[in-house]
N, C-alpha and C positions, 0 to 999 in steps of 0.2 A: 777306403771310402773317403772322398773327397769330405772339406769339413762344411755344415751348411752353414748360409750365412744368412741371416736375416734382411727382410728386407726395410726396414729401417736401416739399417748399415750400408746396404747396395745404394741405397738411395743419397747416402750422407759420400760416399765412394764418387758419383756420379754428379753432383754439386760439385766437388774439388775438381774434379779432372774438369770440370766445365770450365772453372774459374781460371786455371793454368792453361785451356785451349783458346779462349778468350784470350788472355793475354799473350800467348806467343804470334795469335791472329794477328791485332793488334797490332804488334810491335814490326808485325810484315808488311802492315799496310804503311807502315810512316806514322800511328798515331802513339802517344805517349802513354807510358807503363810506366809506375810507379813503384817504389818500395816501400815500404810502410812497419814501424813497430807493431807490434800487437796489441797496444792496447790506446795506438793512436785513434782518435774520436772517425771510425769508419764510415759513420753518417757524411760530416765531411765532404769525403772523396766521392759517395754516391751522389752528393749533389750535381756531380758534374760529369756522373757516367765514367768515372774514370776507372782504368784496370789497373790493380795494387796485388803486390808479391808481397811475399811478406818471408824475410829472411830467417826469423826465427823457427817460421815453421822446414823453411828447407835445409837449415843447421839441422835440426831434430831429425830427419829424414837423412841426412848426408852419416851424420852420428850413429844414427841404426841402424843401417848396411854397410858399415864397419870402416866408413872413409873418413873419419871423421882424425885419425892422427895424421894422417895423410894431408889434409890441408891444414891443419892446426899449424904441423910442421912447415909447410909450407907458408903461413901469414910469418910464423917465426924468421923464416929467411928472408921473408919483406923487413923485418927490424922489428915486428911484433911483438910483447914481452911475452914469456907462456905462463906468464900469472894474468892475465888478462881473461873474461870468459872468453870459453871455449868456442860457444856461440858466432861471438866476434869475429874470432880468430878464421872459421871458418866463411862467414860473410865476406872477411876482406880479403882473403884467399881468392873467394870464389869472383867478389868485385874485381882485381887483379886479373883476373883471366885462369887462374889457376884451376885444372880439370880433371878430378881423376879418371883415367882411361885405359881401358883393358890390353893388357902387356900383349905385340904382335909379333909374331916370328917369319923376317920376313921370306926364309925360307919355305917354308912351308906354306905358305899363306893364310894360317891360322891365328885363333888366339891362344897365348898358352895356357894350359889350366893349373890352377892352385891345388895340389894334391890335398891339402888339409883343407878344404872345401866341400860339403855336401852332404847329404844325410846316410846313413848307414843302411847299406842293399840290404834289404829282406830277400828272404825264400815268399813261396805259393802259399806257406802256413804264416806270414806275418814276420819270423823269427829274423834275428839278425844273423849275416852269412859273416862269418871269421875267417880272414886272412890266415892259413896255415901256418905261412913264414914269419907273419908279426904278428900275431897271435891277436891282433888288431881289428877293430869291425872294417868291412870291405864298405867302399865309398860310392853312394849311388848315382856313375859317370853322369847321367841327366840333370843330376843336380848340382853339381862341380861349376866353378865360376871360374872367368878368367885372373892370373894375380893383376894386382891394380897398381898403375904408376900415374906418376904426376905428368899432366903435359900444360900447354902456354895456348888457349886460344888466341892471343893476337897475335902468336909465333906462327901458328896457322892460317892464322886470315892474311897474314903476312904472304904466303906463301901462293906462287903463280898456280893458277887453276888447272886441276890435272889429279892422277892417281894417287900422288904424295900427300894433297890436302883432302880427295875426297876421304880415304883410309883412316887419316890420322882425326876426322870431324863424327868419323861412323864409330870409331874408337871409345869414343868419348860416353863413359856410363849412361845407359837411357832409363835409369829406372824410373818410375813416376815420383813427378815434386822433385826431383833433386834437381832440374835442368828448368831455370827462370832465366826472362829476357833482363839483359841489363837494364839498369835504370837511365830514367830521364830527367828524374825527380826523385825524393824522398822526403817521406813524412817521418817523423821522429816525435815522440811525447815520453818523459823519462820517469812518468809516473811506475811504469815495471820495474827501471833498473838503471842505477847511474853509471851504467859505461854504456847506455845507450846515447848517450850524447855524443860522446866523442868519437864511437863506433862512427855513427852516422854523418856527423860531422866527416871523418876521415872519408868514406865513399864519397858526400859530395866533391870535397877536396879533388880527390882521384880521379872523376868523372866530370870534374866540374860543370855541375847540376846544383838547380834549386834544393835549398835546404828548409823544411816549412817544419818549424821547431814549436811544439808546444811543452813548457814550461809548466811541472806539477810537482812542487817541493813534497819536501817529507810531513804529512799531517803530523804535530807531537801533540795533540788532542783527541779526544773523542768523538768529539763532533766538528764538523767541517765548518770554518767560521765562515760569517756572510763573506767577511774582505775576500779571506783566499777565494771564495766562489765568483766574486770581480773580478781578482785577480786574471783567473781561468778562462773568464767568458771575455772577457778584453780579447785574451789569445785566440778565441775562437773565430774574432771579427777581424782579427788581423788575417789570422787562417785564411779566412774565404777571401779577402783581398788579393792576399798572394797568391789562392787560386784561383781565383779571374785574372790574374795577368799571367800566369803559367797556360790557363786554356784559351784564352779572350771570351769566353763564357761569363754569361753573369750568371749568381748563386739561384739557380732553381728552389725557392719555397718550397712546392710541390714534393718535388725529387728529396727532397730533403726529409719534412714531415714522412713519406713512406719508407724512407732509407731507416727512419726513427721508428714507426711502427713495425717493421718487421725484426730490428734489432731487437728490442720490448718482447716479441712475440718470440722470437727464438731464442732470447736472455729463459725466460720464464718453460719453454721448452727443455732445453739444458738442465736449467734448474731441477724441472721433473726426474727427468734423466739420472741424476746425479742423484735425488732422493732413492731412488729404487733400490741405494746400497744402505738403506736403512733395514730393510727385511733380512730375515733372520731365516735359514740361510739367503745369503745375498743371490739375486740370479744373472749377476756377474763379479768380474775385478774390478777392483780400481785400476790394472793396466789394461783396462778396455777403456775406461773413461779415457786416462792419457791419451789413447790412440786416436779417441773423438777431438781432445782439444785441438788438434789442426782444422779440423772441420768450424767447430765455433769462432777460432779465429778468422780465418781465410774468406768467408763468406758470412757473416752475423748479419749482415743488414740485407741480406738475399730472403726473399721469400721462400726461395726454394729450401733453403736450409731449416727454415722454421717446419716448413710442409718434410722434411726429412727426420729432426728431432723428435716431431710430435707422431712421427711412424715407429719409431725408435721407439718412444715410451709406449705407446701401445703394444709393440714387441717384449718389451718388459713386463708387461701387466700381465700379459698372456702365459708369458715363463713362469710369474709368481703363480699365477691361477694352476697351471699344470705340474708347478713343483719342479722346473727343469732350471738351468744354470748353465751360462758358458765356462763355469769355473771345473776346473778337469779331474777336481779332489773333492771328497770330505770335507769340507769346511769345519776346521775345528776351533780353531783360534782365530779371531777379528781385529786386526791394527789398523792404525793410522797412518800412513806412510809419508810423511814429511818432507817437503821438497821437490824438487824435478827430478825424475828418475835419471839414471846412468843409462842412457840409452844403447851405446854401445856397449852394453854389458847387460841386456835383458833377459836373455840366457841366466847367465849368472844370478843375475837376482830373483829371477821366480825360481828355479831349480830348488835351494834349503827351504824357501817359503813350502814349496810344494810339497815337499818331504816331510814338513811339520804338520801341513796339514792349516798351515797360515793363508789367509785371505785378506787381502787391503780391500778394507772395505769403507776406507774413507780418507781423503786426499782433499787438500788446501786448493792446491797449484790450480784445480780444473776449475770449482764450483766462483774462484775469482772473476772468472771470464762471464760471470751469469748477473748481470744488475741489469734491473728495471728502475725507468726515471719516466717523468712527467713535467715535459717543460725543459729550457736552456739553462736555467739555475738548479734542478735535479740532474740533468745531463752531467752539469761542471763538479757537481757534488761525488756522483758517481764514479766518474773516472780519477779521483782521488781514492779511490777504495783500491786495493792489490797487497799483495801479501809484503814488499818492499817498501809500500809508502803508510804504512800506519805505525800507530804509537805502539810499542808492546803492551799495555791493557789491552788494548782493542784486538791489538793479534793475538794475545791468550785467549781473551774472552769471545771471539771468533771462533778459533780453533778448539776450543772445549766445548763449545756448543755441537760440534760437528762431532767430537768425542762422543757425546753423550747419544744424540740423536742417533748417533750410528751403531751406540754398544757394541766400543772397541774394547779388545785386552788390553792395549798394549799400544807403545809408538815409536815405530820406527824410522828414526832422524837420519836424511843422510846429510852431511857434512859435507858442503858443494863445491869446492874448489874454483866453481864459475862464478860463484854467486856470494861472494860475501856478505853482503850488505843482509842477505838470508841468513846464513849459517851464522854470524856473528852474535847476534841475541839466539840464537837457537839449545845453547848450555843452558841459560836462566827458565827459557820455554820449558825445556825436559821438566828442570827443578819445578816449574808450576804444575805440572802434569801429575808429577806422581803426588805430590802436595794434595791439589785441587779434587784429583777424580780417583788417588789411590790405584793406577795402572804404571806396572813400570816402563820404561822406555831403554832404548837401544838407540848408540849413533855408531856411523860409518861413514869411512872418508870415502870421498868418490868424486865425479865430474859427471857434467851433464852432458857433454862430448868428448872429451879427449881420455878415453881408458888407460893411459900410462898416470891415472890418478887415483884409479881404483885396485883394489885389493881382494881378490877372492877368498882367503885366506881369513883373511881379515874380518869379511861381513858374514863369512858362511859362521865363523865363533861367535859375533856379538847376535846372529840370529837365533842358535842355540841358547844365548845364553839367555834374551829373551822369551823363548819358548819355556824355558825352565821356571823362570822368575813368575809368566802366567799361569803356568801351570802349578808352580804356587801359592796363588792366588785364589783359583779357583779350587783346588784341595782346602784354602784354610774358609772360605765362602762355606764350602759344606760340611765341614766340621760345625 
């Protein structure tokens, strides 16, 4: 039985796909697309009707259908270091021309399939059918994928028009979100992450294109001081300068204030959304939320996205009222899950969760993407908030609030290989953790894309060994 989906989700599916048809539109007629951080000020851009990709979310996507070493290795062959994010790595790959595309045999005129690809044939009763000779579950051909290699779109566009470049264009992975128009432009703000500068810097470099850089140092305060909030808003008026001469557009008021109201409106949506893993048991995961952050990113200042989240929480309200959950276990145990998931490795990571009977039911990374402001000096104040640019008080006292509110066991850190500027205070964090709220924690190394940095081994033990430690806890609670 197919699995149902809600329709808040259908709806927030349909916003995205809209957003990437738009722009591939766009980019057909001759008009300009743009690429843009994630947490570049996306008002902005709507002032002037413009279409923005946003790379980080088609890393995350390239990442989760397992292509994600694939161009890693690939930027590395450009001169890329592969201590750089993985993220990156895959952006300038993919900036390069670099494609991954389904291995063809030109004899046959097929594509070849990946044997270790697909889910395992059932019989009429549900059961899984065994391979006699490998004693192995039988692989269900319908599901089976082609293996994936690297190919050179401009070695293709290169190539004189005919059978040889249609084949090798139709090759090229179609999955949704993975396939964005190149840029014309890019927006960069490095409040998320300081190798977003130079990431982005390197695209314009490569494509030489407009670089429209906004500049958000690391708060080491609590409160955001007036100056830096000058600072900010200075950048935002140069912003719009530089985009009236990228479009010959002058800055739309109008377009702008509702570009602002419907951000506000689906920040505070979101925000709902997010809250609903405070219920006990929760009536989803925290790797539901993950999968919405493309959504909140990609389109935030869309009305339609507001009009999708707030279908979404309604869908949520209804699950609390009915007692149901998209979560597939028992909820037995409640963590925190720390950091951006290992996307190529999803499998991997909910499988022990699921066995323990573990539910993340509360997560940094997503509720970030959720501010409401009032006005261009709440705006500048705002976009100083992200889990990379505040003082560790504020990121403790952040992140234990969401502990609390969400009655977690437990937290588990993953240790990001992409993301230092994360993980690096993330030892001291644990140590407040179990300090502050009396829940132990668990870390694990891993990446946010490139899986030759995570370990299954590794995180399936320090999951157990978590599981033990709460279940400690709550034995010594009822004594």
């Amino acid at each position: 039985m197919a699995k149902q989906v809600s329709p808040g989700v259908l709806a927030l599916r349909k916003v995205v796909d809209d957003v990437h048809k738009e722009a591939r539109e766009a980019k057909a007629r001759g008009e300009l697309v743009g690429w843009s951080s994630s947490k570049f000020p996306c008002e902005l851009a709507a002032a002037f009707d413009l279409n923005v990709m946003y790379p980080e979310n088609q890393a995350a996507g390239i990442a989760a259908n397992r292509y994600g070493e694939l161009l890693c290795q690939a930027a590395e062959d450009l001169g890329y270091d592969n201590d750089i994010c993985g993220y990156a790595r895959i952006s300038l790959a993919y900036a390069a021309g670099k494609r991954a595309s389904r291995k063809y045999d030109p004899e046959t005129g097929e594509y070849i399939i990946d044997p270790s690809t697909g889910k395992p044939l059932k019989d009429a009763d549900g059961k899984v059918i065994i391979d006699e000779a490998t004693g192995k579950p039988k692989k269900d051909p319908k599901t089976q994928t082609p293996y994936i290699v690297l190919d050179d779109l401009n070695e293709i566009n290169a190539l004189p028009d005919g059978p040889e470049k249609e084949r090798r264009l139709a090759a090229i992975s179609p999955i949704r979100q993975m396939q964005i128009p190149q840029p014309d432009f890019v927006l960069c703000c490095n409040n998320i992450c300081n190798c977003m500068t130079k990431w982005y810097e390197n695209i314009a470099r490569m494509h030489n294109i407009p670089l429209i850089m906004i500049d958000i140092p690391y708060n080491n305060t609590v409160e955001v001081e007036d100056s830096n909030v000058k600072y900010v808003r200075a950048q935002f008026d140069k912003a719009i300068k530089q985009l009236e001469e990228l479009t010959g557009k002058k800055f739309d008021e109008k377009k702008f204030e509702e570009a602002c109201a419907n951000a506000n409106r689906t920040a505070k949506a979101w925000l709902k959304v997010c809250d609903y893993l405070q219920y006990k048991p929760a009536p989803y995961s925290g790797f539901d939320l993950f999968n919405h952050m493309a959504d909140v990113v990609t389109a935030r200042a869309r009305v339609e996205t507001a009009e999708a989240f707030e279908l979404l929480a309604k869908d949520l309200e209804e699950a609390v009222q009915n007692g149901t959950t998209t979560t597939p276990f028992p909820e037995k145990y409640r963590v925190m899950f720390e950091g951006i998931p290992c996307w190529p490795k999803l499998p991997a990571l909910f499988k022990p969760l699921k066995e323990h009977g573990v539910n993340v039911t509360a997560v940094v990374y997503a509720p970030a993407f959720g501010f409401v402001y009032d006005g261009l000096d709440e705006m500048a104040r705002a976009y100083y908030k992200a889990p990379n640019s505040v003082c560790i008080e504020q990121g403790v006292d952040w992140r234990e609030g969401i502990c609390r509110e969400n009655k977690v066991d437990g937290v588990l850190v993953h240790y990001n290989r992409s993301c230092k500027p994360w993980s690096g205070y993330m030892a001291e964090m644990q140590r407040r953790f179990t300090a502050d709220l009396g829940v132990p924690c668990a870390g694990f190394d891993g990446d946010q894309a490139d899986p030759r940095n995570f370990n299954a081994a590794q995180y399936e033990t320090r999951v157990q060994g978590l599981v033990e430690a709460m279940d400690a806890n709550m034995q010594a609670k009822e004594a």
